[in-house]
N, CA, C and O of each residue as an XYZ file, in Angstrom:
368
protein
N      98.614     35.728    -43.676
C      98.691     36.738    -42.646
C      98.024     38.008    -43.180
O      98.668     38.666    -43.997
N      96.677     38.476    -42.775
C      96.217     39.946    -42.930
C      96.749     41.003    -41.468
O      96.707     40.766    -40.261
N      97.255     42.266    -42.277
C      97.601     43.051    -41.155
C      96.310     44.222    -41.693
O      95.679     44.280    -42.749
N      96.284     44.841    -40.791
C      95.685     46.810    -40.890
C      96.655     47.761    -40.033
O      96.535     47.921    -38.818
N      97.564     48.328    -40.780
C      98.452     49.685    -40.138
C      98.112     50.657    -40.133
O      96.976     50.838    -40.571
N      98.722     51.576    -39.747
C      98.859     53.116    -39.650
C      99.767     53.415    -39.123
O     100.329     52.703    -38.291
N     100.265     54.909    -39.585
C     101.114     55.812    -38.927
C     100.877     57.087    -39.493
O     100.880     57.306    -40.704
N     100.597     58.230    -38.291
C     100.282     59.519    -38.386
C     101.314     60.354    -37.373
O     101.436     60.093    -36.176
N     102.004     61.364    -38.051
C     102.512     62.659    -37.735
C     101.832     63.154    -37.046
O     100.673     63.393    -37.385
N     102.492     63.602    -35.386
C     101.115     64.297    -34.591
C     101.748     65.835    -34.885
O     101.448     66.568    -33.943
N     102.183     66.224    -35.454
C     102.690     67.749    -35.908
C     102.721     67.543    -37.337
O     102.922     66.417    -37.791
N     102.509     68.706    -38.195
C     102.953     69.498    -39.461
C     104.029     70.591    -39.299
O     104.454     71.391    -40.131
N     104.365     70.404    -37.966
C     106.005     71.126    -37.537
C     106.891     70.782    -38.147
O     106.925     69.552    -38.172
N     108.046     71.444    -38.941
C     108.807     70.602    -39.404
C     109.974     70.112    -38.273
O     110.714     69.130    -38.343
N     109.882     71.099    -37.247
C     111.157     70.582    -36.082
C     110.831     69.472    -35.156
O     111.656     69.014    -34.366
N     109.355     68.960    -35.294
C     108.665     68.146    -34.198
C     108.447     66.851    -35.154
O     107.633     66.936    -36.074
N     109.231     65.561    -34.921
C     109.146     64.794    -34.837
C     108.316     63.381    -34.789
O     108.485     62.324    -35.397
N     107.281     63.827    -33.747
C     106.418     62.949    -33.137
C     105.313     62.349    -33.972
O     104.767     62.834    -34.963
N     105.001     60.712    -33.120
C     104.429     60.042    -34.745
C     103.306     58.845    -33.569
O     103.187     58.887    -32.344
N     102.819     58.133    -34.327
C     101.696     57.199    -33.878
C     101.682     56.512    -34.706
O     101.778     57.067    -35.801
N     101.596     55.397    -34.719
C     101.407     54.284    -35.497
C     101.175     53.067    -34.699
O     101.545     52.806    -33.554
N     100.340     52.232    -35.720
C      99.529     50.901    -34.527
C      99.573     50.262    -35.876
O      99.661     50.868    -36.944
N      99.496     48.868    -35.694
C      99.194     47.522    -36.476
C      98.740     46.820    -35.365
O      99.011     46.898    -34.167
N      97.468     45.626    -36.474
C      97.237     44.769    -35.922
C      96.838     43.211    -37.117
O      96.174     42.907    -38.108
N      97.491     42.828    -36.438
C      97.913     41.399    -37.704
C      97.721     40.147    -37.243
O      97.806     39.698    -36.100
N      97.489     39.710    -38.128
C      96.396     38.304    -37.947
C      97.724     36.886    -38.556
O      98.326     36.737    -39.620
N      97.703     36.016    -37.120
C      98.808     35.044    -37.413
C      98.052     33.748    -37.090
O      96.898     33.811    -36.664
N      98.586     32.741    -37.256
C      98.190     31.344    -36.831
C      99.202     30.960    -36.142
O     100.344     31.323    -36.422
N      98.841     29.963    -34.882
C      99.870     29.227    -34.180
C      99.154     28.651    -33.587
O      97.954     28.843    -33.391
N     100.149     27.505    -33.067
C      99.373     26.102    -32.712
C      99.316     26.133    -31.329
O     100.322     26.407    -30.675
N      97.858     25.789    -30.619
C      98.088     25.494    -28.966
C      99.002     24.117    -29.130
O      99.573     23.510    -30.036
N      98.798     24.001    -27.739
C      99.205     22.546    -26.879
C      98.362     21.375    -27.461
O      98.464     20.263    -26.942
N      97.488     21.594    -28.578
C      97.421     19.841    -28.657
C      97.081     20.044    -30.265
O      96.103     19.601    -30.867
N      98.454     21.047    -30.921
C      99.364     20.952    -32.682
C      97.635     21.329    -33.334
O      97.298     20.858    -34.420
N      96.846     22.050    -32.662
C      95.611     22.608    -33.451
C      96.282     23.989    -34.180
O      97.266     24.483    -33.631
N      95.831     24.515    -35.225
C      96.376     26.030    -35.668
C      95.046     26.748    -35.282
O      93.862     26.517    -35.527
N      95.703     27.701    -34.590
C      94.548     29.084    -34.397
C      94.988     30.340    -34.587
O      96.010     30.776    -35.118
N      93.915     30.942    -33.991
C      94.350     32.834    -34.853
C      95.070     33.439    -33.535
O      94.749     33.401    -32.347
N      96.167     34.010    -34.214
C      96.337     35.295    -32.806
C      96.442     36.290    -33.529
O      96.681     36.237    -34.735
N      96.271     37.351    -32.853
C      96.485     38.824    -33.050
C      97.566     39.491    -32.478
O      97.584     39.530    -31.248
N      98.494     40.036    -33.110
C      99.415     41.076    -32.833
C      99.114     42.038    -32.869
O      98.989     42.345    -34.054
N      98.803     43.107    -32.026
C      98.325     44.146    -32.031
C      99.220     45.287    -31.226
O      99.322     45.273    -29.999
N      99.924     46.387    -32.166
C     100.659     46.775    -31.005
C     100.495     48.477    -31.259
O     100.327     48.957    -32.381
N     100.558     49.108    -30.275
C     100.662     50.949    -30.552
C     101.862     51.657    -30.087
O     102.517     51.637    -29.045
N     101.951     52.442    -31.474
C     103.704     53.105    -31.041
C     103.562     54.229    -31.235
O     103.136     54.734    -32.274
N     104.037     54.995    -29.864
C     104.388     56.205    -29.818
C     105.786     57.042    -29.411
O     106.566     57.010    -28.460
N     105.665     57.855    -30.730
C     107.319     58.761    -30.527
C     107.327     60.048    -30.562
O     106.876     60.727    -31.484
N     107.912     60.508    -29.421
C     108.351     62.301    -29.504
C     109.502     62.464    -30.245
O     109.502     61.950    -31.363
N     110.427     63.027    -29.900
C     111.516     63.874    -31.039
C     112.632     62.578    -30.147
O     113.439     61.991    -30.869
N     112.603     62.237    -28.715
C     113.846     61.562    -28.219
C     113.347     59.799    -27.805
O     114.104     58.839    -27.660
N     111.597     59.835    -27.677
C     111.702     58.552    -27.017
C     110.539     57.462    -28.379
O     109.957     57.696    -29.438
N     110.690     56.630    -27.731
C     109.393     56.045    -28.424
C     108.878     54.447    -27.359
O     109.616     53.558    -26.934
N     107.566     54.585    -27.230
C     106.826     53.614    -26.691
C     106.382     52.864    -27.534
O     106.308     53.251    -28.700
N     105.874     51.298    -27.079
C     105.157     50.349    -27.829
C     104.468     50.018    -26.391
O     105.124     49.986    -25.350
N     103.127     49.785    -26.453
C     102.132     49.083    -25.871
C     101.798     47.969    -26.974
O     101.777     48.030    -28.204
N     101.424     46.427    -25.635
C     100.829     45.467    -26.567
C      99.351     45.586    -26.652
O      98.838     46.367    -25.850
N      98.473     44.872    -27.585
C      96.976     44.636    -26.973
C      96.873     43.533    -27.837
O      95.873     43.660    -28.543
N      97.474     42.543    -28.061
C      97.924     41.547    -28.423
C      96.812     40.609    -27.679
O      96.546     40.680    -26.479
N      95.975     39.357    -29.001
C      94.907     38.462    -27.762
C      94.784     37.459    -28.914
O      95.058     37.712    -30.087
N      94.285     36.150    -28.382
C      93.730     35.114    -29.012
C      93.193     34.594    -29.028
O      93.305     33.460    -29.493
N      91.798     35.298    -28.294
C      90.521     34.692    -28.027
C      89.398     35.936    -27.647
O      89.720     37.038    -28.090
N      88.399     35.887    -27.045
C      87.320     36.371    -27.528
C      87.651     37.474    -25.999
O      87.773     38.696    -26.092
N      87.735     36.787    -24.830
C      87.833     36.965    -23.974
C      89.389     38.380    -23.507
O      89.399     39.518    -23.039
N      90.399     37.437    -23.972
C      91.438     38.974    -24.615
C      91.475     39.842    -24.650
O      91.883     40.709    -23.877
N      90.586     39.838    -26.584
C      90.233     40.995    -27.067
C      89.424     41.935    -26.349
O      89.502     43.153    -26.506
N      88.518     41.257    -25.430
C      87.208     42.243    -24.710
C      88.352     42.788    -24.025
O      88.544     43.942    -24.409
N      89.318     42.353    -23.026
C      90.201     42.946    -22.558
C      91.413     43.754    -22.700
O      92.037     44.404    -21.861
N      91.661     43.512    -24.310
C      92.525     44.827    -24.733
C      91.998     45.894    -25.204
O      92.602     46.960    -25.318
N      90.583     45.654    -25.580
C      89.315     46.847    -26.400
C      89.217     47.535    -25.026
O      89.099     48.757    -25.125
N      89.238     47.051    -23.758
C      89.018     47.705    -22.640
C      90.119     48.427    -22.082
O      89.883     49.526    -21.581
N      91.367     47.948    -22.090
C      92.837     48.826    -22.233
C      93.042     50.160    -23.470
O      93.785     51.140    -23.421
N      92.499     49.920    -24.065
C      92.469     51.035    -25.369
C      91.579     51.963    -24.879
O      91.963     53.132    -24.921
N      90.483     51.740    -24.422
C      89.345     52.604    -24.480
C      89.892     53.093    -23.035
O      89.673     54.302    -22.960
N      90.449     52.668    -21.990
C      91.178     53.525    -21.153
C      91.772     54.091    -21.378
O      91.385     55.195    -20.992
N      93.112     54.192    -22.078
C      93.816     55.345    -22.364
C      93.404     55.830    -23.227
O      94.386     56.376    -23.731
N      92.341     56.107    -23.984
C      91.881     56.606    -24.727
C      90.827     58.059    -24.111
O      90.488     59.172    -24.514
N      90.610     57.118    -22.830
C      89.633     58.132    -21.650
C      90.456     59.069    -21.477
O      90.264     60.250    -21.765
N      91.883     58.370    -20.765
C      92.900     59.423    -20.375
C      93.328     60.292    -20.503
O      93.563     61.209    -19.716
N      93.606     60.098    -22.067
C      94.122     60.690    -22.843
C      93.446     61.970    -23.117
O      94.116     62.986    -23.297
N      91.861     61.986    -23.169
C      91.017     63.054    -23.391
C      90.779     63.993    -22.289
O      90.581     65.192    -22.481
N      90.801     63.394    -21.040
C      91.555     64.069    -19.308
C      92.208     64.903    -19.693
O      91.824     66.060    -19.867
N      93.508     64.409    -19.935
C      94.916     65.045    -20.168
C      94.354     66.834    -21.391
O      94.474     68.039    -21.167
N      93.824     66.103    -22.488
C      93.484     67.174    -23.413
C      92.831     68.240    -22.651
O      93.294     69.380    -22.613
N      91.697     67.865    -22.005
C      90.936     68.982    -21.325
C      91.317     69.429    -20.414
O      90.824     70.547    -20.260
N      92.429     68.975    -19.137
C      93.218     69.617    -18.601
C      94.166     71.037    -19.013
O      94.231     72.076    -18.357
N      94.853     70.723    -20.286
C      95.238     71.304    -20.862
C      94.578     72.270    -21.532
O      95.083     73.366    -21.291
N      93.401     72.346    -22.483
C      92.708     73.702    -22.588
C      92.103     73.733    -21.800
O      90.945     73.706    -22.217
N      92.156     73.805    -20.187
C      91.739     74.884    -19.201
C      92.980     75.264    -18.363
O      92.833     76.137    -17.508
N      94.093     74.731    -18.518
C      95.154     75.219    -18.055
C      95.026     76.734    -18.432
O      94.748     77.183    -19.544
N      95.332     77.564    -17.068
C      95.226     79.173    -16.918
C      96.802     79.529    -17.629
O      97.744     79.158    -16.929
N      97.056     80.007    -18.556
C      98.395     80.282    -19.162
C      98.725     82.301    -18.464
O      99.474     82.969    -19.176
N      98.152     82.976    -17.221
C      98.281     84.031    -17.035
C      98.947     83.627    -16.172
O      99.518     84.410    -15.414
């Protein structure tokens, strides 16, 4: 089994909490006719000070992956929305 982790502190606050962390790990398991193949566990976790999320992007084939690389790179769009919303938010 090869994994690749992370986890990053989204503050140097000491009262703020909040964290990110993703793995994605490489397993074998057998289809329907006792062959061993690869799957991927792939999951992203996010926590504020009270909650914490896990999204999967979890795949085992070629086809999947194009489709969880395409779930990532969406909220990844979003996510940068959200940012630029926010520095143009009028704070007067």
């Amino acid at each position: 089994m090869a994994s690749k982790v992370n986890k990053r502190f989204l503050s140097r606050d000491p009262d703020e909490y909040g964290s990110v962390a993703w793995d994605v790990t490489k397993e074998f398991r057998y289809n329907g006719k006792q062959k061993r193949v690869p799957f991927f566990d792939a999951n992203l976790r996010l926590s504020d000070c009270y909650r914490t999320i896990t999204l999967d992007f979890c795949f085992g084939n070629s086809k999947r992956r194009k489709a969880r690389i395409k779930k990532l790179a969406t909220l990844i769009a979003e996510l940068e929305k959200m940012k630029k919303a926010m520095e143009e938010a009028d704070l007067g």
